[in-house]
Each structure stands twice: as structure tokens, then as C-alpha cells.
N, C-alpha and C positions, 0 to 999 in steps of 0.2 A: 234320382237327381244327383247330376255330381256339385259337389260341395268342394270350395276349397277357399283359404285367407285370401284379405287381400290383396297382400302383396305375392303371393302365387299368383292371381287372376292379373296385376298390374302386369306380369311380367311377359305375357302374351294373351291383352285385352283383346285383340283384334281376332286372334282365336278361339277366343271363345263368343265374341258377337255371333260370330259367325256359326256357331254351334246352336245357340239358341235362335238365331233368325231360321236353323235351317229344322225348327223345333226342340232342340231337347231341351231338360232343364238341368239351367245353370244356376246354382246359385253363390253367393260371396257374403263370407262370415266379415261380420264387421261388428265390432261394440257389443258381443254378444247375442247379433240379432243376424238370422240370415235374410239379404237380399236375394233377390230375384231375377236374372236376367230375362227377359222377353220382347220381342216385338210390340210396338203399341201404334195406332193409326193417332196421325195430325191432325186438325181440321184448323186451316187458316182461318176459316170465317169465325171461327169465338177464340183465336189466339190471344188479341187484345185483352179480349173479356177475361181469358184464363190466367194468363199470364200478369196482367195490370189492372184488372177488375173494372174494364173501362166499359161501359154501355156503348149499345149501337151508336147514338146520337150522339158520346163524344167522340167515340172514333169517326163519325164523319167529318166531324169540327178540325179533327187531330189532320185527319186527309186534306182537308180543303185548307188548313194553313201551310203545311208542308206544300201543297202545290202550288201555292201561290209564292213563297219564297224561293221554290225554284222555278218558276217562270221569271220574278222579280233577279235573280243571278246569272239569267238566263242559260240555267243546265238543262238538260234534256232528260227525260225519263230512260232508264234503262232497258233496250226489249226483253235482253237475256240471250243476246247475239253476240259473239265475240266480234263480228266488223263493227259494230256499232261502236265497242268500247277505243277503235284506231282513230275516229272524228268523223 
């Protein structure tokens, strides 16, 4: 494992993501404890959950109000298109 401070790893983060996305290990001393760097998988569908401890049935609540205030401003959902975001 390479090992190195902080502020050594701040000083070229980007290479070293890239080291550890391509597997090795990375890790970064901090507070006398060492970090880890590594790839880890997302999963959208329990983001809410993970992240703001929200259940299914308030995140739908949470969806179905946002949608309705932007139908009510009349904005349009985003597809993930860059023509879309010109009108």
C-alpha cells in the first residue's frame, strides 16, 4: 500500500484517484488514522434512504411535490440532453 499525508495526496488528488480506480492501494494519513482510497458502487434507488434516512413512501411524497411545483412554475423536467438546456 502506498501511504502518504495529507497534504502530499492533496497536492496531486487526481493522481492518485486514478491509481486506486485502476486498483492499487492508496491510502492517506490523516489524525493518526490511515484512509483508504477505493472505488465504491452508487445505488440511486436507496440514495435518499442513505443519505437523509428517508423511506420509500417519503420519497415518493418528496417526488410528487417537487413535481407538482414544477409543473405549477411551469419548468420542464431535465432529459440530460444539452439541446434541451437551449429552450
Amino acid at each position: 500500500m502506498k501511504t502518504l499525508t495529507a497534504t502530499k495526496a492533496r497536492q496531486n488528488l487526481g493522481s492518485w484517484l486514478a491509481r486506486a480506480i485502476r486498483g492499487e492501494d492508496i491510502g492517506i494519513l490523516f489524525d493518526g488514522k490511515v484512509v483508504a482510497l477505493r472505488p465504491v458502487e452508487v445505488y440511486s434507488e436507496d440514495y435518499a434512504l442513505m443519505e437523509y434516512g428517508m423511506a420509500p413512501e417519503a420519497m415518493k411524497r418528496v417526488e410528487k411535490n417537487v413535481l407538482k411545483k414544477l409543473t405549477a412554475e411551469k419548468a420542464h423536467a431535465w432529459n440530460g440532453n444539452a439541446e434541451s438546456l437551449r429552450g
